[in-house]
C-alpha positions in Angstrom: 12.1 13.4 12.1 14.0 13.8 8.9 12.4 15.7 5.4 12.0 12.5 3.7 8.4 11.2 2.7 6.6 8.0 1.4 3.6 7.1 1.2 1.2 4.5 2.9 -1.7 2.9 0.6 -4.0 0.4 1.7 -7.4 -0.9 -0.5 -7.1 2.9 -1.9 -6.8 4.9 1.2 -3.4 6.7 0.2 -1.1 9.3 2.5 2.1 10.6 1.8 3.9 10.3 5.4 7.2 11.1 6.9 9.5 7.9 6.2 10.1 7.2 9.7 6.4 6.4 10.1 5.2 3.4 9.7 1.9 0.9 9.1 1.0 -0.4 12.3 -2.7 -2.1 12.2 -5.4 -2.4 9.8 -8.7 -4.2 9.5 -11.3 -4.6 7.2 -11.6 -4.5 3.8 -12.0 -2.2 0.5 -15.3 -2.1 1.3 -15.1 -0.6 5.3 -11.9 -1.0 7.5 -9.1 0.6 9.6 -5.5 1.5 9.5 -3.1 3.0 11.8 -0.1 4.5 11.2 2.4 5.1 14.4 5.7 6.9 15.2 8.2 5.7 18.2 5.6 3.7 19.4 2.8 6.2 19.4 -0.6 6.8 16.9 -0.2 9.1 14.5 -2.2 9.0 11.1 -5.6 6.9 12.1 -8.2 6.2 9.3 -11.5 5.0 9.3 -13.4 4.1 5.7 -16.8 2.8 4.7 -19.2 2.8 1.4 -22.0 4.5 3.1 -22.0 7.7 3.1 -22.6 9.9 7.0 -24.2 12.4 8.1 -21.1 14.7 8.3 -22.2 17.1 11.3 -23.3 14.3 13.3 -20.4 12.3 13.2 -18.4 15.1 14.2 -19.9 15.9 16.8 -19.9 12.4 18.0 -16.3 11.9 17.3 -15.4 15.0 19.5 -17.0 14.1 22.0 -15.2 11.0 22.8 -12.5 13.3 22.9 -13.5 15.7 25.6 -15.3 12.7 27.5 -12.9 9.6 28.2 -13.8 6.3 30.2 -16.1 6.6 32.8 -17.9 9.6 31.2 -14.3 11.5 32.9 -13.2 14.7 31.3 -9.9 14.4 29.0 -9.0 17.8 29.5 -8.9 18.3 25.9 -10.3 21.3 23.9 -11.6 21.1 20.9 -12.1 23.7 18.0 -14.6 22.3 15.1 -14.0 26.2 13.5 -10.4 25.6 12.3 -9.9 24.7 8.8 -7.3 22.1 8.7 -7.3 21.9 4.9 -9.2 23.4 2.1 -12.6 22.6 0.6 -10.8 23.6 -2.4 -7.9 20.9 -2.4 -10.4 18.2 -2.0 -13.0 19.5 -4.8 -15.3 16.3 -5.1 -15.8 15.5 -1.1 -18.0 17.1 1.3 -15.4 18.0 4.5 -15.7 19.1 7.4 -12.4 19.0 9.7 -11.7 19.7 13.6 -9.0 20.2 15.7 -7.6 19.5 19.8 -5.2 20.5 22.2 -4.5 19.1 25.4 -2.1 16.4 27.1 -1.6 15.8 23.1 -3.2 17.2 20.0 -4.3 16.4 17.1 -6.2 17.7 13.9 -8.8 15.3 11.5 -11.6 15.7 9.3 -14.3 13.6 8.2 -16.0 13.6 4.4 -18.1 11.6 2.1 -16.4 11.6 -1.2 -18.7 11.8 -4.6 -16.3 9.7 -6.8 -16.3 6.8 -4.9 -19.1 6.9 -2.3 -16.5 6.5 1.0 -17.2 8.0 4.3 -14.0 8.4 5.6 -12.7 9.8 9.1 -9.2 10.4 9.7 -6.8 12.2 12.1 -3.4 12.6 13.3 -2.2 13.4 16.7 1.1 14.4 18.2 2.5 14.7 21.4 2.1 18.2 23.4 5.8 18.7 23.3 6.0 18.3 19.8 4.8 20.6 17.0 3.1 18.6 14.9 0.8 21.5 13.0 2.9 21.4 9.6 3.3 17.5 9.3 -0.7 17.2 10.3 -1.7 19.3 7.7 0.5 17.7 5.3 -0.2 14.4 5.6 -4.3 15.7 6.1 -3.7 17.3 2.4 -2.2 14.5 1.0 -5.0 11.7 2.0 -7.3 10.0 -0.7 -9.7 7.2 -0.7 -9.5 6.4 -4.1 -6.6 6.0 -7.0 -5.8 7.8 -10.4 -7.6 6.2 -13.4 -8.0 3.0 -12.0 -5.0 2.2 -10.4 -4.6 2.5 -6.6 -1.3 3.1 -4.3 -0.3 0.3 -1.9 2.5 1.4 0.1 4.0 -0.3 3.3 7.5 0.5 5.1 8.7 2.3 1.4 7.5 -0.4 -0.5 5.0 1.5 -2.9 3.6 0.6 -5.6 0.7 0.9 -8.4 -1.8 -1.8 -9.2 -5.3 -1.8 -10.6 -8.0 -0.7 -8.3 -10.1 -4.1 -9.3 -7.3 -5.9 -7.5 -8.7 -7.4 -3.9 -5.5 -8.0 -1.0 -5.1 -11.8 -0.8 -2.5 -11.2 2.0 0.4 -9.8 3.3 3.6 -10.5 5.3 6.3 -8.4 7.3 9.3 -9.7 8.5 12.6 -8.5 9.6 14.3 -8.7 6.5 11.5 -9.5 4.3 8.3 -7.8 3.1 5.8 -8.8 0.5 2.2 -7.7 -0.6 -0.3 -10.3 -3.1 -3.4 -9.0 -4.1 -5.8 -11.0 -6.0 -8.3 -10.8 -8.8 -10.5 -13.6 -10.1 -7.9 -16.1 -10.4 -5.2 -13.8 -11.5 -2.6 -12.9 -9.2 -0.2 -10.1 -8.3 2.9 -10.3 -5.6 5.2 -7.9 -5.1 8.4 -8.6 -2.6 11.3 -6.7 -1.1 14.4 -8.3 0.7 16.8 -6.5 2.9 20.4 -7.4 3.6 20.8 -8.4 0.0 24.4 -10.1 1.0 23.0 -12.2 3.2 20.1 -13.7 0.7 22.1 -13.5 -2.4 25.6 -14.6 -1.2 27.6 -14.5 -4.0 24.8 -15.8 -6.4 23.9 -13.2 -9.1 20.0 -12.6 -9.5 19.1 -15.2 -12.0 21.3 -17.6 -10.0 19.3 -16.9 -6.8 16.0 -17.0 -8.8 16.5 -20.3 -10.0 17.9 -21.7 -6.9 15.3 -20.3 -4.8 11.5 -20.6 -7.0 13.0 -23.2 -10.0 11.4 -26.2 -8.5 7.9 -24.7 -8.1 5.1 -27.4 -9.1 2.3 -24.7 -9.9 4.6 -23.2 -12.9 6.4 -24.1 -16.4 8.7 -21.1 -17.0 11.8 -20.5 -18.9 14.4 -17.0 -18.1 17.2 -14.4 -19.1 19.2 -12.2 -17.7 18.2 -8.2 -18.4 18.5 -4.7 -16.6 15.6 -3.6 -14.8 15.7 -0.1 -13.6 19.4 0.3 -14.4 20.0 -2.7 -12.1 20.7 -6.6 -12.4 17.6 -8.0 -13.5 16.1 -11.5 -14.3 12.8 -12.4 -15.7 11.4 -15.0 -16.3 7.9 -16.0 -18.2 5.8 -19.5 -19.0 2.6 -20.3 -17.7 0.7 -21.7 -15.0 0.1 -25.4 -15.0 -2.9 -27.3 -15.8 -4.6 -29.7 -13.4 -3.5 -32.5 -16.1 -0.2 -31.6 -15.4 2.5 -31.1 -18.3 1.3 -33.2 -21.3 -2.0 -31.2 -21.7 0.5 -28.2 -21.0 3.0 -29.1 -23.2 -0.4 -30.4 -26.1 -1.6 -27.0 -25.9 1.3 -25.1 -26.8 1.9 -27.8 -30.1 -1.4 -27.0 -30.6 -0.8 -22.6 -30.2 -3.5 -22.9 -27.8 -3.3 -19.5 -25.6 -2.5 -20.4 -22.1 -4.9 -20.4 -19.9 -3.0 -18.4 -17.0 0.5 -16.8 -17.6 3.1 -16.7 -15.4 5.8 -13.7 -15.2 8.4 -12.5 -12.8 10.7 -9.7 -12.6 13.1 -9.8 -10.2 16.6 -6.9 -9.6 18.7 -5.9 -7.0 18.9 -2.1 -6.2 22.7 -1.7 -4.3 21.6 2.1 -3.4 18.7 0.9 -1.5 20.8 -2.4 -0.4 17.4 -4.2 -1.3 15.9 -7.2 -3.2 12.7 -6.9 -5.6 10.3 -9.2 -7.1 7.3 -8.5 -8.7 5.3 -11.9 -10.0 2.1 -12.2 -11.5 -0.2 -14.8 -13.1 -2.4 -13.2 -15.7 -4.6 -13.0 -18.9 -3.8 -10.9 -21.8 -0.6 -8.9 -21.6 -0.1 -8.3 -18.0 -0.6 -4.9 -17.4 -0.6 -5.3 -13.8 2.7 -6.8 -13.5 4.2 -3.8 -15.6 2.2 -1.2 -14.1 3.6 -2.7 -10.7 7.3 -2.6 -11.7 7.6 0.6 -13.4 5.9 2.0 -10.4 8.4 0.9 -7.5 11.2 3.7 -6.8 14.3 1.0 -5.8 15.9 4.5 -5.3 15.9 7.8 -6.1 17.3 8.2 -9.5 14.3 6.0 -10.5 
């Protein structure tokens, strides 16, 4: 595995992670749910959350023993050690940890703590197989796992997509393909997408970035927007801004703004291409007030390292 890290954030659970690693099932919700995180095909960060809180030494203990005891009330062969410290009390000041630790046909390390900020239960590990020597990346990725955001604003990171949005934010969805990722998370009835192409030559042709944007989302029927050309990042940028239509259609739209009635929802998109990173972005967002979301959002995506 190479150096390189990112980070994997889902409904506030946040772990900085080897690159090659990636998000491979969740479930749930912000309030209790699941994610796993695998390597070549194998487990290796799991995470369990929920709002109520556990009773530490009791989950623990039943946790390791569906280690030690596997289907049919068989032995795994696996020993367990529920003395090893596998990260500090000190680096996680404000939870209540207790951590554990296996070896066997593979091994592992995890913990489990109910956090004061927040009010999570979480249980997490990570395993490795027995010819590898997983220690250092375990405790790593062990230190760098949170269940809730900085001042209000939550990590959501998927296949080195990452990105900041406010924790009030709910996911409406998500959707992985080949060359195409995006993430929309939802509050009240304002929205936040974020997207990422890959093999820009192959989506952009020989369009620039405002030519694709207006070829590709210009005749949208929920929208009114007008847009300009600018840098984003360093990068060719479009972005374009109106607001979201009303169910009377265009002539109320088009009444209120004679009338400098605020809009009721706005609409804004920032869209660049990053040719280090050979990639695509798009951040889009239909808001109230001044769309801190959608800023917070952009200025939080590394397209490449120099950003």
């Amino acid at each position: 595995m190479s150096e390189e890290n990112t980070f994997i954030g889902w409904h506030g659970i946040s772990a900085r992670v080897p690159a090659e690693w990636s998000l491979a099932a969740v479930g749930g919700d912000r309030r209790s749910g699941y994610l796993r995180v695998d390597y070549e095909r194998t487990p290796r960060l799991q995470v369990k959350w929920s709002r109520k809180h556990v009773d530490l030494e009791a989950k623990r203990k039943e946790y390791c023993k569906r280690l030690t005891v596997g289907k049919r009330r068989r032995p795994t062969g696996l020993e367990v050690n529920t003395s090893v410290r596998v990260i500090s009390k000190r680096a996680k000041p404000k939870k209540d940890i207790l951590t554990f630790a296996w070896r066997g046909a593979h091994s592992g390390m995890g913990l489990v703590w109910n956090c004061e900020v927040c009010g999570r239960a979480v249980i997490a590990q990570v395993g490795w197989p027995k010819e590898e020597e997983g220690e250092e990346a375990a405790e790593s990725v062990l230190q760098s796992l949170d269940d809730h955001g900085i001042e209000d604003w939550d990590t959501w990171g998927v296949d080195g997509l990452v990105f900041l949005a406010p924790s009030e934010y709910e996911l409406e969805g998500w959707k992985r393909m080949t060359r195409y990722l995006d993430v929309r998370l939802l509050r009240n009835d304002e929205k936040l997408k974020v997207a990422r192409w890959g093999l820009v030559p192959l989506v952009l042709g020989e369009r620039s970035v405002e030519e694709w944007f207006t070829e590709t989302f210009g005749r949208r029927r929920d929208v009114d927007w007008d847009g300009a050309e600018r840098e984003i990042k360093g990068h060719e940028g479009f972005v374009a801004s109106g607001e979201r239509r009303r169910l009377a259609g265009r002539l109320r739209t088009r009444a209120a703004r004679a009338l400098r009635r605020p809009p009721a929802v706005e609409f804004e998109a920032h869209a660049w291409h990053c040719p280090e990173a050979n990639r695509l972005y798009m951040v889009e967002a239909m808001h109230k007030g001044k769309g801190e979301a959608l800023q917070g959002a952009v200025e939080s995506i590394l397209c490449h390292q120099a950003t």
